[in-house]
C-alpha positions as a LaTeX table, in Angstrom:
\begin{tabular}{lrrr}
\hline
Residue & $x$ (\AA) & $y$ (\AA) & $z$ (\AA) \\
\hline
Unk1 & 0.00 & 0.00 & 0.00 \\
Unk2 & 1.59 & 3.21 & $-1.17$ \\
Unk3 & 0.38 & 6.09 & 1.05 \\
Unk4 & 0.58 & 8.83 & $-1.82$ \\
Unk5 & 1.91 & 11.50 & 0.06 \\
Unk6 & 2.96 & 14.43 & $-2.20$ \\
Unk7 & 2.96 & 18.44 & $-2.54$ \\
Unk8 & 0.40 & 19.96 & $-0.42$ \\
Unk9 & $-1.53$ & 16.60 & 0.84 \\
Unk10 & $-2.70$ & 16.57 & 4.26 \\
Unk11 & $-1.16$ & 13.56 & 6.62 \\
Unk12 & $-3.15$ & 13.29 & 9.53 \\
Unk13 & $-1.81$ & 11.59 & 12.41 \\
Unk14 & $-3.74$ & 10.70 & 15.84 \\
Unk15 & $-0.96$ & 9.57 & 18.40 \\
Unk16 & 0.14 & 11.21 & 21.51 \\
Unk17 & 4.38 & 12.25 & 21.84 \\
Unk18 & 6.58 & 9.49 & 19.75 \\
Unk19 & 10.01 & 9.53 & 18.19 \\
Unk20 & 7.51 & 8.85 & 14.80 \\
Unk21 & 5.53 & 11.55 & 15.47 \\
Unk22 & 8.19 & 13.93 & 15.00 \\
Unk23 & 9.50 & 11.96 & 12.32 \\
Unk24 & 5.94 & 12.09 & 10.33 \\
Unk25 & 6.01 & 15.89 & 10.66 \\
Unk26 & 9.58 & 16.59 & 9.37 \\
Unk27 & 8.90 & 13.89 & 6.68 \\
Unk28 & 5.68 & 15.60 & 5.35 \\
Unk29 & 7.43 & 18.85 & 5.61 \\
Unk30 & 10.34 & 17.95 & 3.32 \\
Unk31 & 7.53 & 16.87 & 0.61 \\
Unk32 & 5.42 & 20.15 & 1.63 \\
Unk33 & 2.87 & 18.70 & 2.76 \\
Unk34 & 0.84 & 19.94 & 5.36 \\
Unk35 & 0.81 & 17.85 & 9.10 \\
Unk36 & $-3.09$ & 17.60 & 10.69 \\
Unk37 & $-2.26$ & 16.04 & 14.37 \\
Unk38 & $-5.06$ & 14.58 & 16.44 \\
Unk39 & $-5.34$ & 13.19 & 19.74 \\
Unk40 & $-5.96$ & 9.54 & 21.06 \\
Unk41 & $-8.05$ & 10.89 & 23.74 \\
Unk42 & $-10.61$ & 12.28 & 20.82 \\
Unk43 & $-13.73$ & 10.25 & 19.62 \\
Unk44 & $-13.98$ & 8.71 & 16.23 \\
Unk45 & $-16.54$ & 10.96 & 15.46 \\
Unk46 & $-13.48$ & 13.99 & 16.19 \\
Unk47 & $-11.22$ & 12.53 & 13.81 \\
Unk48 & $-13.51$ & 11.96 & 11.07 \\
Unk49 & $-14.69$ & 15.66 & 11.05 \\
Unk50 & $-11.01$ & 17.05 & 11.28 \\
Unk51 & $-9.99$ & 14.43 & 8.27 \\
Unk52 & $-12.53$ & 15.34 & 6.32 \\
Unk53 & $-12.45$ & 18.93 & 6.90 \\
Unk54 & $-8.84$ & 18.63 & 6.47 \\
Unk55 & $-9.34$ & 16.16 & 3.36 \\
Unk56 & $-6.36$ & 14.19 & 4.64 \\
Unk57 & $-4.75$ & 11.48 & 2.04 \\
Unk58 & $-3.44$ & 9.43 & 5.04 \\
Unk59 & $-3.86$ & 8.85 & 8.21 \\
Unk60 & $-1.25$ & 7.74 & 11.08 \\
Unk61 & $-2.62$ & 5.76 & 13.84 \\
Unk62 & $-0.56$ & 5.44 & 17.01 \\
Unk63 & $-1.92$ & 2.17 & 18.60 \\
Unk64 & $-4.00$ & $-1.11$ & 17.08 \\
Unk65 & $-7.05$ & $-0.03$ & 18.61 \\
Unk66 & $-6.83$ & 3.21 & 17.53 \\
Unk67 & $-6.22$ & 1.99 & 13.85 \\
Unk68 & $-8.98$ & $-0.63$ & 14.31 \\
Unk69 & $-11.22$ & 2.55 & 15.53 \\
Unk70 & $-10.18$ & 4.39 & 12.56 \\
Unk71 & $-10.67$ & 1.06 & 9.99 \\
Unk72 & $-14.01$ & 0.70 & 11.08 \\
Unk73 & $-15.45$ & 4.42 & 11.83 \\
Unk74 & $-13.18$ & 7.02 & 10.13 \\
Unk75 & $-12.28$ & 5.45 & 6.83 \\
Unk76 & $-15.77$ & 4.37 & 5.76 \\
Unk77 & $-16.90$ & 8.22 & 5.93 \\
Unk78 & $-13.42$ & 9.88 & 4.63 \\
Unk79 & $-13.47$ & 9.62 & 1.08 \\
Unk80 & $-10.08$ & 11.67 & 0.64 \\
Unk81 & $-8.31$ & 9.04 & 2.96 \\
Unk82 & $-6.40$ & 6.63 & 0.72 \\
Unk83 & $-3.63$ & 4.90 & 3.10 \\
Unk84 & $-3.85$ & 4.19 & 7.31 \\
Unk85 & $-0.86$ & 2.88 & 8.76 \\
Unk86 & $-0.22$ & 1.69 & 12.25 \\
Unk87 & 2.72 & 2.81 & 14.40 \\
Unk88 & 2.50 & 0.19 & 17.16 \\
Unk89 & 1.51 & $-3.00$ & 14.40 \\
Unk90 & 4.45 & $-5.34$ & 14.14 \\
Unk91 & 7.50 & $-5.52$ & 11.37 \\
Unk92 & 5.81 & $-7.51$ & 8.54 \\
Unk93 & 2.01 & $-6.41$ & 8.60 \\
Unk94 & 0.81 & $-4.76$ & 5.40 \\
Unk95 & $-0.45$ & $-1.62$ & 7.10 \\
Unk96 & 2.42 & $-1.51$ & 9.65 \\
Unk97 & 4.44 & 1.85 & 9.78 \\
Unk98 & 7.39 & $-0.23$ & 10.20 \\
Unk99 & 7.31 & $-2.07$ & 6.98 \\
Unk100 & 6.48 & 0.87 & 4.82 \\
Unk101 & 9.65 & 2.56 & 6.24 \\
Unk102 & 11.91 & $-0.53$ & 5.06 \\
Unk103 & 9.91 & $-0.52$ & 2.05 \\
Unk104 & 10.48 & 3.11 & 1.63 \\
Unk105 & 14.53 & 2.74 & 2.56 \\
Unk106 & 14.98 & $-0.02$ & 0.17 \\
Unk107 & 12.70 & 2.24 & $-2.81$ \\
Unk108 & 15.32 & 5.52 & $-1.80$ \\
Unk109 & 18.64 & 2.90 & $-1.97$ \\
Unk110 & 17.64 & 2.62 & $-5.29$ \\
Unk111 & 15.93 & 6.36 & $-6.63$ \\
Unk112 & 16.51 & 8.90 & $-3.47$ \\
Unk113 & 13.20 & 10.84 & $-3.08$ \\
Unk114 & 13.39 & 14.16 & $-4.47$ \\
Unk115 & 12.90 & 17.07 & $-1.33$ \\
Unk116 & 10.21 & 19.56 & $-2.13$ \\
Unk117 & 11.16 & 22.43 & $-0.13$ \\
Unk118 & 8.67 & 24.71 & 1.03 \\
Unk119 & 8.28 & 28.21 & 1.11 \\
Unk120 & 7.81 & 30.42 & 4.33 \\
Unk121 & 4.16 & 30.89 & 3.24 \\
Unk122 & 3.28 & 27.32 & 2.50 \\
Unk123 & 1.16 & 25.45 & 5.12 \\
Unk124 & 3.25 & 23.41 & 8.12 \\
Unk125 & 0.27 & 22.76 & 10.25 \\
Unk126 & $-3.26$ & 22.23 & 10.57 \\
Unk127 & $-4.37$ & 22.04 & 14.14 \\
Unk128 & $-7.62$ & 21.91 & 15.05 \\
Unk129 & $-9.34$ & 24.68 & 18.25 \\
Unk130 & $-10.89$ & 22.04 & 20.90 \\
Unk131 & $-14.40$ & 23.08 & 19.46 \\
Unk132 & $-16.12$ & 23.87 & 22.91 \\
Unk133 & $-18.40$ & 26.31 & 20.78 \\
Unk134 & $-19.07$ & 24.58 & 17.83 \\
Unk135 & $-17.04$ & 22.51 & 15.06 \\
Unk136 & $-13.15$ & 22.41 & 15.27 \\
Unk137 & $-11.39$ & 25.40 & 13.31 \\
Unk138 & $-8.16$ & 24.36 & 11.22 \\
Unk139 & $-5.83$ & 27.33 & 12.16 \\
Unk140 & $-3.40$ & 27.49 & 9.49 \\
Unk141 & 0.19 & 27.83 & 10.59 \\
Unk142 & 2.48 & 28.47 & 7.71 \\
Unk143 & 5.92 & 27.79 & 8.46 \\
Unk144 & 7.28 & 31.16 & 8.78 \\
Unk145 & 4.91 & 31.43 & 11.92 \\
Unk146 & 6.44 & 28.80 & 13.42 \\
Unk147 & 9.79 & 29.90 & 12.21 \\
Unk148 & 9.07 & 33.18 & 13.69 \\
Unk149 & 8.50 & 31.85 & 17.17 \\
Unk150 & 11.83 & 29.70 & 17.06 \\
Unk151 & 14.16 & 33.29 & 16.09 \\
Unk152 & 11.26 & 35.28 & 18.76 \\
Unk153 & 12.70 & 32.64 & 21.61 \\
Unk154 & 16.25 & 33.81 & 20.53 \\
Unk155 & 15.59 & 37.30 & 20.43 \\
Unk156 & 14.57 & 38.04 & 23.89 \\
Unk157 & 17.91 & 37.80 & 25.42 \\
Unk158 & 20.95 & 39.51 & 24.03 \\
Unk159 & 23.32 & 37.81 & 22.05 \\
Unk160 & 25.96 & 36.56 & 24.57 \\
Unk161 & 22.90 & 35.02 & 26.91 \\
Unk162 & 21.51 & 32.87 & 24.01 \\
Unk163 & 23.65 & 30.06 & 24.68 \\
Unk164 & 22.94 & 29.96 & 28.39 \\
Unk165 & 19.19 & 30.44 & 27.68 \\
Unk166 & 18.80 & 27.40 & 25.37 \\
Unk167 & 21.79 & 25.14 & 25.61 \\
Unk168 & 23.18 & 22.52 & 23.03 \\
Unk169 & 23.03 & 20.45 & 26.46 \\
Unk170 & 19.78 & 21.39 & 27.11 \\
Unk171 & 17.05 & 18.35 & 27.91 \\
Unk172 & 13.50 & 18.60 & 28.19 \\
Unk173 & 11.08 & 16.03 & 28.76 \\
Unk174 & 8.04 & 16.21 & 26.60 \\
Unk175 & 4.84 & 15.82 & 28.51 \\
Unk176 & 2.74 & 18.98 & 26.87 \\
Unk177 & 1.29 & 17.25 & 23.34 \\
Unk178 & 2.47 & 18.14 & 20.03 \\
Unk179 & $-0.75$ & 18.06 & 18.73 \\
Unk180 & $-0.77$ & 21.76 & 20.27 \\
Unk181 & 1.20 & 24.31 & 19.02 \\
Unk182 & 2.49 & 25.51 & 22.72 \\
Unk183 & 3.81 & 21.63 & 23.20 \\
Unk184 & 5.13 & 21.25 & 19.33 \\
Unk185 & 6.54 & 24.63 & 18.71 \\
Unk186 & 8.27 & 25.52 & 22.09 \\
Unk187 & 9.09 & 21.95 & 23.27 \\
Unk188 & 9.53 & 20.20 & 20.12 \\
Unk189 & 11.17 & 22.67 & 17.05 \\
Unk190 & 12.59 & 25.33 & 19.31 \\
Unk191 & 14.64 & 22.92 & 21.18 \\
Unk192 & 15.35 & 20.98 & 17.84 \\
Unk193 & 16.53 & 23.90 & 16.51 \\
Unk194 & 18.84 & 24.81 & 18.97 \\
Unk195 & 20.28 & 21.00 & 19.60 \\
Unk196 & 18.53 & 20.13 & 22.83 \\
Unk197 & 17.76 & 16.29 & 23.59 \\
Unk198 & 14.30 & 15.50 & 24.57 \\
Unk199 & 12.80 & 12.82 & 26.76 \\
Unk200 & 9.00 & 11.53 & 25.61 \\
Unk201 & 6.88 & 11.32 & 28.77 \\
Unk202 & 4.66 & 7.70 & 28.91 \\
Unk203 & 1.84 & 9.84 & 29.63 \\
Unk204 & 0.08 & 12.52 & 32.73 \\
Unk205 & 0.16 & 9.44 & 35.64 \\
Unk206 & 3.99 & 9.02 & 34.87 \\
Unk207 & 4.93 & 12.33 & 35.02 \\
Unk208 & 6.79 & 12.34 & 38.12 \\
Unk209 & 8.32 & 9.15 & 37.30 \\
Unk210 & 10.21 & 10.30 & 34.02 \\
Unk211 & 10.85 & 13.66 & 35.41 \\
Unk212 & 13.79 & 11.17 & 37.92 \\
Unk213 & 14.44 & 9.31 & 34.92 \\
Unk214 & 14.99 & 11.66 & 32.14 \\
Unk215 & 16.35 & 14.98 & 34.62 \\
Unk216 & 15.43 & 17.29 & 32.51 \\
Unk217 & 17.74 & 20.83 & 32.37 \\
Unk218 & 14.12 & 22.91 & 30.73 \\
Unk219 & 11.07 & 21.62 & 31.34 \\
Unk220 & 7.99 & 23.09 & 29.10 \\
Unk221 & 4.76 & 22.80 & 31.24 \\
Unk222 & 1.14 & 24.21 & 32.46 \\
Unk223 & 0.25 & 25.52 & 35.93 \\
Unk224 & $-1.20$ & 22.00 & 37.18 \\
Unk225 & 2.36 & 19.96 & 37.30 \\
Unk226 & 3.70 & 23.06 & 39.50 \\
Unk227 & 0.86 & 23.17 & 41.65 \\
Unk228 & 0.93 & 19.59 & 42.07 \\
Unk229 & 4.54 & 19.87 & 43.51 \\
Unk230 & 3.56 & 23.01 & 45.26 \\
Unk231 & 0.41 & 20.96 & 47.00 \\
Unk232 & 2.66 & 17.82 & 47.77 \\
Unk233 & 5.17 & 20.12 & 49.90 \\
Unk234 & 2.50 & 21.88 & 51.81 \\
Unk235 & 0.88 & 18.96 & 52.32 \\
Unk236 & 4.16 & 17.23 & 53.37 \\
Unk237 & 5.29 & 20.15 & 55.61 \\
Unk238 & 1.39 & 20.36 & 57.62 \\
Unk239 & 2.15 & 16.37 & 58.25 \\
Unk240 & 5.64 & 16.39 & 59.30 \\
Unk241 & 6.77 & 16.62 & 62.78 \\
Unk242 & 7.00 & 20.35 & 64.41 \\
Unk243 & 11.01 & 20.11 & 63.76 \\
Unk244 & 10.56 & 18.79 & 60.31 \\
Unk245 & 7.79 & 21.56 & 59.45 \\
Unk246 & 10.04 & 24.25 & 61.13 \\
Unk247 & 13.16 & 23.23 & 59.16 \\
Unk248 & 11.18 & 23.37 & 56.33 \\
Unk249 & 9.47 & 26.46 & 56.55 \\
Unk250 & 12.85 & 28.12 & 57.31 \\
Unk251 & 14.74 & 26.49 & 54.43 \\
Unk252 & 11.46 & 28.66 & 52.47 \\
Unk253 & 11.97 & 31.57 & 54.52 \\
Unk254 & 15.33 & 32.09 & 53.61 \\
Unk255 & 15.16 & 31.01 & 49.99 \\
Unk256 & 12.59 & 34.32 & 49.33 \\
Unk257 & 15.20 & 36.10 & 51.04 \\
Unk258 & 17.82 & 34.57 & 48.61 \\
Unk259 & 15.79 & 34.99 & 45.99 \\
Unk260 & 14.93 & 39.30 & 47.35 \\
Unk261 & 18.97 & 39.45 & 46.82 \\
Unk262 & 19.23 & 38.18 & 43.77 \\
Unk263 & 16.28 & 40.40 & 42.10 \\
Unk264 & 18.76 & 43.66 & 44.05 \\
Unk265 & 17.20 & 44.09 & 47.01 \\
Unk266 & 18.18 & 43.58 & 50.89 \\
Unk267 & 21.83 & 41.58 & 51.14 \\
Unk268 & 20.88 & 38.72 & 53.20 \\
Unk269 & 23.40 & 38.68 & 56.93 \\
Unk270 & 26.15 & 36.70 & 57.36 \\
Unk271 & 23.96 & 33.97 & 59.64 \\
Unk272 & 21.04 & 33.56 & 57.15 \\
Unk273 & 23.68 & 33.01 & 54.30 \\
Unk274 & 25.36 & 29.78 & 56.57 \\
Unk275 & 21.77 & 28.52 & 57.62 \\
Unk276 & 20.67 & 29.11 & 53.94 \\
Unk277 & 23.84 & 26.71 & 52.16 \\
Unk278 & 22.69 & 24.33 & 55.12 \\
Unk279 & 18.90 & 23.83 & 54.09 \\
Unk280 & 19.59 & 24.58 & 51.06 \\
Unk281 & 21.05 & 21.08 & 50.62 \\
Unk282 & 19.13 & 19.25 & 53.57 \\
Unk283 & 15.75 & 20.47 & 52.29 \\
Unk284 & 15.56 & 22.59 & 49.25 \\
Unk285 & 17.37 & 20.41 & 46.75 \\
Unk286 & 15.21 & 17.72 & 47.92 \\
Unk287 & 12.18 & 19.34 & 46.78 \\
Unk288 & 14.03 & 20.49 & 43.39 \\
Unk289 & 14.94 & 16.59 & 43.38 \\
Unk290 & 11.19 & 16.49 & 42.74 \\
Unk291 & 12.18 & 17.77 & 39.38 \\
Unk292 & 14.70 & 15.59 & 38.46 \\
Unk293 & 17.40 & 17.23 & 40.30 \\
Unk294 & 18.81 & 19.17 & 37.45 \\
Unk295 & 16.06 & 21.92 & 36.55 \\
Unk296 & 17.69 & 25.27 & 35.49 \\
Unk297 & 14.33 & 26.93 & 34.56 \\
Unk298 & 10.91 & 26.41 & 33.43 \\
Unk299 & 8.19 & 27.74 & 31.44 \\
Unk300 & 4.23 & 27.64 & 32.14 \\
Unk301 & 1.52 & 28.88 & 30.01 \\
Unk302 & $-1.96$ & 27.85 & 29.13 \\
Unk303 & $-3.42$ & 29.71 & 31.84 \\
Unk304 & $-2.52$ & 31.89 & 34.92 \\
Unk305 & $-0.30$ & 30.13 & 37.11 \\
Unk306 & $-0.99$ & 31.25 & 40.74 \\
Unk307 & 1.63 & 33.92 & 42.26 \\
Unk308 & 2.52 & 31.68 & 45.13 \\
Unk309 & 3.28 & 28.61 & 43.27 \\
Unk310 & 5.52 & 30.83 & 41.39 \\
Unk311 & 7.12 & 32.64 & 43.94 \\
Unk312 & 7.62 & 29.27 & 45.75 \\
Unk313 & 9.49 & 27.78 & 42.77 \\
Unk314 & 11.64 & 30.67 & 43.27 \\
Unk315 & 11.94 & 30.31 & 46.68 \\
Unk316 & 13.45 & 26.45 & 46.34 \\
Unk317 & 16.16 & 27.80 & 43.31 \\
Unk318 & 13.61 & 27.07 & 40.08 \\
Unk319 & 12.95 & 30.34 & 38.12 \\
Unk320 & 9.53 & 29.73 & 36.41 \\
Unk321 & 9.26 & 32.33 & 33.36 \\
Unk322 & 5.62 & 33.24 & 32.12 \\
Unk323 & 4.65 & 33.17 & 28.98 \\
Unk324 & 1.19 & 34.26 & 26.82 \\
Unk325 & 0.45 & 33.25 & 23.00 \\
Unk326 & $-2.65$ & 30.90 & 21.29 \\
Unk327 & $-3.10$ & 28.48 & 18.92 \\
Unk328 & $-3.78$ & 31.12 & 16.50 \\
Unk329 & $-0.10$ & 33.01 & 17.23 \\
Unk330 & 1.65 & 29.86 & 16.28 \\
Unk331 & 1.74 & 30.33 & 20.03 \\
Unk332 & 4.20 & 32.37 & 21.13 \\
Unk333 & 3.00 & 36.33 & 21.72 \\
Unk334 & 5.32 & 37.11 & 25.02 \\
Unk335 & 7.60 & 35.77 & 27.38 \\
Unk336 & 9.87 & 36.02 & 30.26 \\
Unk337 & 13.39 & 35.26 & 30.63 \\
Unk338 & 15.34 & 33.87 & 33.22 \\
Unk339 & 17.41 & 37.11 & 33.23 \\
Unk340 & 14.53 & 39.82 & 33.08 \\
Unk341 & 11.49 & 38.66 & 34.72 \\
Unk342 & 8.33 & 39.42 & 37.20 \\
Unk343 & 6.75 & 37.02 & 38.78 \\
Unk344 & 2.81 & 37.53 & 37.49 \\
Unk345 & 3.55 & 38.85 & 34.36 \\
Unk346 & 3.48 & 37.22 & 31.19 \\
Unk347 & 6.19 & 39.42 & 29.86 \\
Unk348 & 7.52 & 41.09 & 27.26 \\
Unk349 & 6.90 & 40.28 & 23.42 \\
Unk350 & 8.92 & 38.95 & 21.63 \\
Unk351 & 10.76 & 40.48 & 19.07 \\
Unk352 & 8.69 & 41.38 & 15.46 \\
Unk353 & 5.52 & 41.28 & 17.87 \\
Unk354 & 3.42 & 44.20 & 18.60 \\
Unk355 & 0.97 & 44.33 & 20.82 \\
Unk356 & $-1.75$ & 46.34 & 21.58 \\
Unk357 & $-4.99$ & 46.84 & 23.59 \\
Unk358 & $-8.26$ & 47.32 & 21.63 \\
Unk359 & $-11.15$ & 49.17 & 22.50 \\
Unk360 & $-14.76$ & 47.86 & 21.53 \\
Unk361 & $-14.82$ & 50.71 & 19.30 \\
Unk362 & $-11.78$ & 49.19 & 17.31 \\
Unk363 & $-8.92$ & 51.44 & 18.59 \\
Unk364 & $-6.43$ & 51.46 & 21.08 \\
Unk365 & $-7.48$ & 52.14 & 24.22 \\
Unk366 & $-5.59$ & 54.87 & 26.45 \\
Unk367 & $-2.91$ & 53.75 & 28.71 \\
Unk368 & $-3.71$ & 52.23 & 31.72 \\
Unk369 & $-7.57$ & 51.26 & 30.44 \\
Unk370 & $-8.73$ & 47.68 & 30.17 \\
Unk371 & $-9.64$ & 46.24 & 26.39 \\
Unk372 & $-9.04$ & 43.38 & 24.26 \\
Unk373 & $-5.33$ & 41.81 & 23.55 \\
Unk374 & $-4.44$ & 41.88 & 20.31 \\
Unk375 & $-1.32$ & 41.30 & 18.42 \\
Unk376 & 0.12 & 41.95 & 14.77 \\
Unk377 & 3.31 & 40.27 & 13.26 \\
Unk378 & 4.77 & 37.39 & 11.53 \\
Unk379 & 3.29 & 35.02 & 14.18 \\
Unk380 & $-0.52$ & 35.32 & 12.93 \\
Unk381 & $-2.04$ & 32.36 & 11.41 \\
Unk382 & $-3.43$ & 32.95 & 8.01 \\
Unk383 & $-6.84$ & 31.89 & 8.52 \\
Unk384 & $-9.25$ & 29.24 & 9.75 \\
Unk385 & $-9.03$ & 26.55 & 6.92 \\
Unk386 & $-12.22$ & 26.85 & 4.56 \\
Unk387 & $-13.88$ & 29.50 & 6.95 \\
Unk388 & $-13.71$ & 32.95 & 5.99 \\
Unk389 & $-16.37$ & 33.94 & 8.13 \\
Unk390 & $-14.74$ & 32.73 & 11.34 \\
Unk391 & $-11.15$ & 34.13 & 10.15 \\
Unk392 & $-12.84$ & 37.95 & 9.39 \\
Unk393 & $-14.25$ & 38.02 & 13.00 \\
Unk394 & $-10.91$ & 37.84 & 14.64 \\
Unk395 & $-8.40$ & 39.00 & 12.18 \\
Unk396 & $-8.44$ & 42.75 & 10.91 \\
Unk397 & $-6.19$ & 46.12 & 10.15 \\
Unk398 & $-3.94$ & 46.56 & 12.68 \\
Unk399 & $-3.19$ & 50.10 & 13.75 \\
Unk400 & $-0.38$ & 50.34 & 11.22 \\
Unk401 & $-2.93$ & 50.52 & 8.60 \\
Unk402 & $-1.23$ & 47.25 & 6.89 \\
Unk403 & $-0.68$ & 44.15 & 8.68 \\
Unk404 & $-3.14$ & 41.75 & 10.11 \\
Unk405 & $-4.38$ & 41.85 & 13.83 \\
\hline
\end{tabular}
């Protein structure tokens, strides 16, 4: 079975994080074709609206009951669907991933597939809104959007910091889903692009599990994994014996005044700097340990992370930077730094990025007034796939008079 991928086809894939996953993506990339990514956790009746909205050629299925799913319910009522290959069937089976790729090494031994490079403005990515109000919308994320994002992360520190902000040594462990353009962008293609290794998390219930076996140096993640470290201490320190819990809530004590010197405020005495290097290693790298014992600093986005769980990351040595972006701004629209942050703030934006609050009257409001967020630069999708409607009532003239808010 040949899947027939070619210039501008749609390959659908429904499979959580995988060393194929990423493979699938660059591989449809180099052909310019255009990557749809679903989710396990979806129903049938999810995937066979996104693949026929998307009119996807082929589809990737991660597991054998996902394919069998797909066989029974998604193929039957996606006429554009022509090939479905398992990732998980074994070496040998017809519609195994596996033996296409041997099939497809032995065909490129003999006639090396041709690369069809794409352009900045042809289409990377097709990924679907959750559809809480209605039927998915395909944002349309052409690869300079993505692009833009990978040179925006770069951008925000000056030149000499960009090798301590993303490191060569750098790894991550990916837990946020590709399928998303927070998870695929930030986790997946900026640290590609800068030479980071990555660890692929089993799943949400293993999450503390691979964080001690992988030890990631960056970790990409939403406010619920912090919180859930944040909860476990508190909860630890309110069941420990009053020594323990005092030990512990001085080892916090003094890392907010660690962290108070640091951001150039009071110099902490003589006495609290010995008792600090003390609990520093009897409790607080415990609690980093958490982590994998090797986190420099982390990101969080996806919504408002709570100002003590961030200030007690900081307290225990982890600097947590805030970020702010959607689907639609390929995601990235500001960010912090380890090097110029504030705790509660989402940041600055990132270079090429403008952004600016809009009145319901359609202009920017005066400073200091509430209004809508808004943003205009190379980051903005092109459109909702086949919906001009739903693309006119969020994208219009930005302020500039030429680019697209």
């Amino acid at each position: 079975m040949n899947s027939g991928v070619k210039e501008f086809s749609k390959v659908g894939i429904i499979s959580n994080n995988r060393w194929e996953w990423a493979a699938i993506a660059a591989a449809s990339y180099s052909l310019n074709a255009t990557l749809v990514p679903m989710y396990e956790a979806q129903l049938p009746s999810d995937w066979t609206y996104i693949a026929n909205d998307a009119e996807c050629s082929v589809l990737f299925c991660a597991t054998q009951n996902i394919y069998d799913l797909a066989i029974a319910e998604v193929v039957p009522q996606t006429p554009t669907v022509k090939a479905t290959l398992c990732l998980d069937a074994p070496n040998g089976e017809p519609f195994a991933f596996s033996t296409h790729m041997e099939a497809a090494a032995k065909a490129n031994a003999i006639e090396p597939t041709s690369i069809i490079a794409p352009t900045p403005d042809d289409l990377a990515n097709l990924i679907y809104t959750s559809g809480t109000t209605g039927k998915p919308k395909g944002v349309e994320l052409i690869h300079s959007n993505t692009v833009s994002n990978v040179y925006g992360v770069r951008g925000m520190v000056d030149d000499e910091l960009v090798h301590d902000f993303v490191r060569e040594s750098d790894v991550t462990l990916a837990f946020l889903p590709w399928a998303h353009s927070y998870g695929q962008t930030c986790e997946l293609w900026v640290g590609m692009a800068h030479g980071q290794s990555s660890g692929i998390c089993r799943g949400v219930p293993f999450i503390l599990e691979d964080l001690q076996m992988v030890k990631p140096t960056v970790l990409f993640a939403v406010p619920t994994l912090h919180k859930k470290i944040y909860d476990g201490v508190h909860n630890l320190m309110e069941s420990s014996s009053p020594i323990r819990k005092k030990l512990m809530q001085k080892a916090l004590a003094l890392g907010r005044k660690n962290v108070i010197e640091k951001n150039g405020g009071e110099v902490m005495g003589f006495l609290d700097r010995i008792q600090y290097r003390a609990l520093d290693k009897i409790v607080l790298s415990k609690i980093r340990d958490r982590f994998g014992g090797r986190l420099r600093h982390g990101f969080v986005a996806g919504a408002a992370c709570p100002s003590e769980v961030i200030n007690f990351l900081d307290d225990i040595g982890i600097p947590i930077c805030e970020g702010y972006g959607l689907t639609e701004t390929s995601p990235i629209i500001a960010i912090n730094t380890p090097y110029d942050r504030s705790p509660g703030f989402v940041g600055k934006p990132i270079p090429n990025v403008h952004v600016v609050i809009m009145g319901e009257d359609g202009l920017p409001v005066p400073h200091g007034q509430e209004g809508e967020i808004c943003c205009y630069g190379p980051n903005v999708m092109r459109g909702y796939y086949k919906n001009p409607k739903a693309t006119e009532e969020v994208i219009s003239l930005a302020p500039d008079g030429k680019s697209r808010l």
